[in-house]
C-alpha positions in Angstrom: 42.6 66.7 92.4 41.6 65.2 89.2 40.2 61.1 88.8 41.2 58.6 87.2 38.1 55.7 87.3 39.1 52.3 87.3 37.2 50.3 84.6 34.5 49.1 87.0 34.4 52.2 88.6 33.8 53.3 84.7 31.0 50.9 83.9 29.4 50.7 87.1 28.7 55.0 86.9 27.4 54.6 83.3 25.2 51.7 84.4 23.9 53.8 87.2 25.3 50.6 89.3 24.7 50.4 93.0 27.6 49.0 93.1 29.5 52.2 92.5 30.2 53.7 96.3 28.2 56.8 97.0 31.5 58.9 97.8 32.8 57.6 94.4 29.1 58.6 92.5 29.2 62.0 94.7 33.0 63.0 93.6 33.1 61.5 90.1 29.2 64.0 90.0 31.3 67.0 91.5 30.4 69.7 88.9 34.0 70.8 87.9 35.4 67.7 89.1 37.6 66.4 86.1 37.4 62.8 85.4 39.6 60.8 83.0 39.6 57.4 81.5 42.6 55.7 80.6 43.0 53.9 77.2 44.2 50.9 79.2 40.9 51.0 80.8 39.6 50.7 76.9 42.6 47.8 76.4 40.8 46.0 79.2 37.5 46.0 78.0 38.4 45.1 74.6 39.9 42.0 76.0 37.3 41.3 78.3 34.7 41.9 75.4 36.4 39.3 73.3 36.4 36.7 75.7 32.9 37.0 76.2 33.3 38.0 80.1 31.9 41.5 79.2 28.6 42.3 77.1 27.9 46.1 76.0 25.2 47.3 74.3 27.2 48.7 71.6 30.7 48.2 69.8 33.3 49.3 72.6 34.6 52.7 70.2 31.1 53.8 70.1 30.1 53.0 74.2 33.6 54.4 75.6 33.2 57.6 73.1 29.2 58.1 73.7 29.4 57.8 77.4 32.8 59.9 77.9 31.4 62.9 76.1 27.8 62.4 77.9 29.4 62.5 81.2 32.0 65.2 80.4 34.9 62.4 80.8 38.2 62.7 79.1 40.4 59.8 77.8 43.5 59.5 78.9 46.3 57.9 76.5 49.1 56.0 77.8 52.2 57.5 77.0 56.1 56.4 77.5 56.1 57.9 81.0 53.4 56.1 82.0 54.3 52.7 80.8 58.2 53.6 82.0 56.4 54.4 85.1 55.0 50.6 85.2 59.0 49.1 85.5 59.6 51.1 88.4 56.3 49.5 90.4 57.2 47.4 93.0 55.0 43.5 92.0 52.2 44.7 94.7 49.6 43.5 92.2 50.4 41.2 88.8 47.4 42.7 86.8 48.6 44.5 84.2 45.6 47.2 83.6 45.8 48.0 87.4 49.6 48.7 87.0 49.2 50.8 83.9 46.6 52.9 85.8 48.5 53.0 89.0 51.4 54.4 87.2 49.3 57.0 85.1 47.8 58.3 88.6 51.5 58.5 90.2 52.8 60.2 86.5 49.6 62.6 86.5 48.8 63.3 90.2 45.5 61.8 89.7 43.0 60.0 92.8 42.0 56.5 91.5 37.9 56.2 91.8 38.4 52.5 92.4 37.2 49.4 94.8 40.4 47.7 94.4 42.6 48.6 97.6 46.0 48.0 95.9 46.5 51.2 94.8 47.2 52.7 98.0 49.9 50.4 98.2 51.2 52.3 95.3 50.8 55.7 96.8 47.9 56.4 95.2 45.0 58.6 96.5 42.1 56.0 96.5 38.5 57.5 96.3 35.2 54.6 97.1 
C-alpha cells in the first residue's frame, strides 16, 4: 500500500527528526515503497509559514520541490473527488488539512504516515 505523510510526518523525515516513529522512518525508507505528499499538506505549510508558526530554510516551492525529488516523493493534487470526499466525513476532527488528507487516503487507498490518531476514526490505515 502506498503513503500518504501527514505534514509533520513530512517535515520531521526531511529534518531527520527523532520525532518521526521508527516504523514511520522504516516504511516511508522501504526501497519501492511509494510515498506521496498532498498539495494540502503544501496549503498548510503555506499558512503556517505566513503566520510565522513555521520557519524553512528556503521559500516553501523550492523546499517541498527539492526534498520531494531528493527522497523520491510524489505530490499529490487535490482533486474534486477528494474534496467531494471531505462532505461525506463524519466532524471526527474540525481541522481542515487533516480532513482533506483523510479523504485523499480513503479516495486513493493510501496508509496515512501520521501521529495524529484521528484518522483511524476515518478508516484509514495509520502507520507511526
Amino acid at each position: 500500500m502506498a503513503l500518504l505523510l501527514d505534514t509533520h510526518a513530512f517535515l520531521w523525515w526531511v529534518d531527520g527528526s527523532p520525532r518521526l516513529s521508527k516504523r514511520a522512518r522504516a516504511a516511508i525508507g522501504r526501497p519501492g515503497e511509494r510515498c506521496v505528499v498532498s498539495l494540502g499538506s503544501c496549503w498548510e505549510m503555506a499558512i503556517k509559514v505566513s503566520l510565522g508558526r513555521l520557519k524553512l530554510p528556503a521559500q516553501l516551492d523550492r523546499f517541498v520541490a527539492e526534498h520531494t525529488a531528493a527522497s523520491g516523493f510524489q505530490p499529490l493534487a487535490i482533486t474534486l473527488p477528494h474534496a467531494a470526499r471531505v462532505a461525506t466525513l463524519p466532524f471526527h476532527h474540525r481541522d481542515p488539512f487533516d480532513r482533506l488528507l483523510a479523504a485523499q487516503a480513503l479516495e486513493e487507498s493510501l496508509a496515512i504516515v501520521s501521529a495524529d490518531r484521528i484518522f483511524s476514526r476515518y478508516g484509514v490505515k495509520r502507520v507511526w
